[in-house]
C-alpha positions, -999 to 999 in steps of 0.1 A, spaced: 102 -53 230 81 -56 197 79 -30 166 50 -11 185 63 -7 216 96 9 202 76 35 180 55 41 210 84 45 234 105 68 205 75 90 199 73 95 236 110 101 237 103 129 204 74 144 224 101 150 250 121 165 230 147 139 222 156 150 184 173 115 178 143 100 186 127 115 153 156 107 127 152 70 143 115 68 141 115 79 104 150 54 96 129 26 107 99 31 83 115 44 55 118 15 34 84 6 44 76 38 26 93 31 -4 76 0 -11 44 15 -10 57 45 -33 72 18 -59 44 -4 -57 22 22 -63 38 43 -87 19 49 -119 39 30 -145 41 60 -171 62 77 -144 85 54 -134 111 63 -151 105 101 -140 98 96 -104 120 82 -75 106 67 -45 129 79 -25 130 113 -32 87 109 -27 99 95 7 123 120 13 98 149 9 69 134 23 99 129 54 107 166 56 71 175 56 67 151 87 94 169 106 79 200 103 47 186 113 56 160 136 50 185 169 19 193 158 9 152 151 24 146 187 -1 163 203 -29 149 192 -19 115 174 -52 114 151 -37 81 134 -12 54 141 29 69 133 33 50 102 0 51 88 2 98 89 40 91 74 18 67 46 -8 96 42 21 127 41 40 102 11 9 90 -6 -2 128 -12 32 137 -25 30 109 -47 -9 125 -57 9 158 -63 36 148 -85 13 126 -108 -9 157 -113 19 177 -121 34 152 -147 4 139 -162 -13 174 -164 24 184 -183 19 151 -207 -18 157 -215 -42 191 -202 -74 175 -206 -84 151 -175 -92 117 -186 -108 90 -162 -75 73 -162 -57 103 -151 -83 115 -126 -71 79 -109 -34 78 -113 -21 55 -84 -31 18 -99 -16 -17 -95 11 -18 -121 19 -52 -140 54 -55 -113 27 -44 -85 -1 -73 -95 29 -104 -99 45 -97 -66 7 -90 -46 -2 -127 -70 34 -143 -54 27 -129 -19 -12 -152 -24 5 -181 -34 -3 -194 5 -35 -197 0 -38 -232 0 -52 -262 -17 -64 -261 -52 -49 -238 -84 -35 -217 -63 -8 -244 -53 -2 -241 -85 2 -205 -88 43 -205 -93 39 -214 -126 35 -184 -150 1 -198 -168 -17 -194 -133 2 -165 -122 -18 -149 -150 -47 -161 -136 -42 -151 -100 -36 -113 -119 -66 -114 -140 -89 -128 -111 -73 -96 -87 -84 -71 -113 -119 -83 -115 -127 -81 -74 -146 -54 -63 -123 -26 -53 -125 -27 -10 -120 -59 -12 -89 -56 -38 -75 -29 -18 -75 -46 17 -56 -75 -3 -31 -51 -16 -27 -36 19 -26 -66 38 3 -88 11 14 -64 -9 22 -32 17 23 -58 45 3 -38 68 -16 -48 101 -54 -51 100 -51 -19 124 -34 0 103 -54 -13 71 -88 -5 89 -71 36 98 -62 39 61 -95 28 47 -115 44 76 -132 11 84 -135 -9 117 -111 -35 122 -135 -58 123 -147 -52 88 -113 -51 72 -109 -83 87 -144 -98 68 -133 -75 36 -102 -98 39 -119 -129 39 -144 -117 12 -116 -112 -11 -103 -142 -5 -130 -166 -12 -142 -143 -42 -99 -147 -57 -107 -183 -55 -139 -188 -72 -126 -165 -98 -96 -186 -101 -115 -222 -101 -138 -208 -129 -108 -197 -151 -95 -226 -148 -127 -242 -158 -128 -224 -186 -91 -231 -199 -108 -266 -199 
């Protein structure tokens, strides 16, 4: 039985109500959940915010709503437990950065970015890509490349590549998140890729 047919058979088993079934269908994704919280983290709050505890919270919110999710299932399981976490994460980078600085700046209005840990491990999950520099990317010269060239795609494209290799997330699941068509993630996808490696083949170009 795969991942999706387990989720699908606990939530069945919750809507029954089999309270086991919950605690199990929130143990399997919650380190899923954390890698999305660390990954996304804002970098000035690192040190102030746990992804855990974000987890944690956005977990206890999901219990209390899970009855009412149930019912109607408006989005895949893990992709409401990804929205309830990703606005808990929102909240609490208000709250901080509000507390550091009152006045909202354009970098604080958009708090949840790509730190420098987040773009090397999304740059060592591309490595695959195939022929050309990005065989090369290992090294640390066009590691920096592979970083800079993420940073200057447009930002749907960007963010289905962060999805897809850095939250490792299904094209179904991307496509619910995004509120796109499956279909278009998929051609977002392949945008980004092709656009990564032109930007890659012209730094290198330019390095000479």
């Amino acid at each position: 039985m795969g991942a999706d047919d387990n989720t699908e058979q606990l939530l069945a088993q919750a809507a029954a109500g089999e309270s086991t079934a919950m605690d199990e269908l929130f143990a399997r994704h919650r380190a899923k959940l954390q890698r999305m919280v660390r990954f996304r983290i804002d970098r000035r709050l690192s040190t102030r915010i746990d992804a855990s505890d974000v987890v944690q919270e956005a977990l206890l919110t999901a219990a209390r709503e899970l009855p009412d999710y149930l019912k109607q299932r408006p989005l895949p399981f893990y992709v409401w437990l990804r929205r309830l976490a990703w606005e808990r994460m929102l909240d609490l980078h208000r709250h901080h950065l509000a507390a550091q600085k009152r006045a909202v700046t354009r970098e604080t209005a958009a708090p949840i970015a790509l730190g420098d840990d987040s773009l090397d491990c999304l740059a060592q999950g591309l490595v695959w890509l195939g022929p050309g520099p990005l065989e090369l990317a290992l090294r640390q010269e066009m590691r920096l490349r592979l970083e800079q060239a993420l940073l200057k795609l447009d930002e749907q494209p960007r963010e289905v590549l962060v999805l897809r290799y850095l939250e490792q997330l299904q094209y179904a699941e991307i496509a619910a998140i995004m509120g796109l068509d499956e279909e278009t993630v998929k051609l977002r996808h392949l945008a980004g890729i092709r656009r990564l490696r032109k930007l890659i083949d012209a730094a290198g170009t330019s390095d000479g």
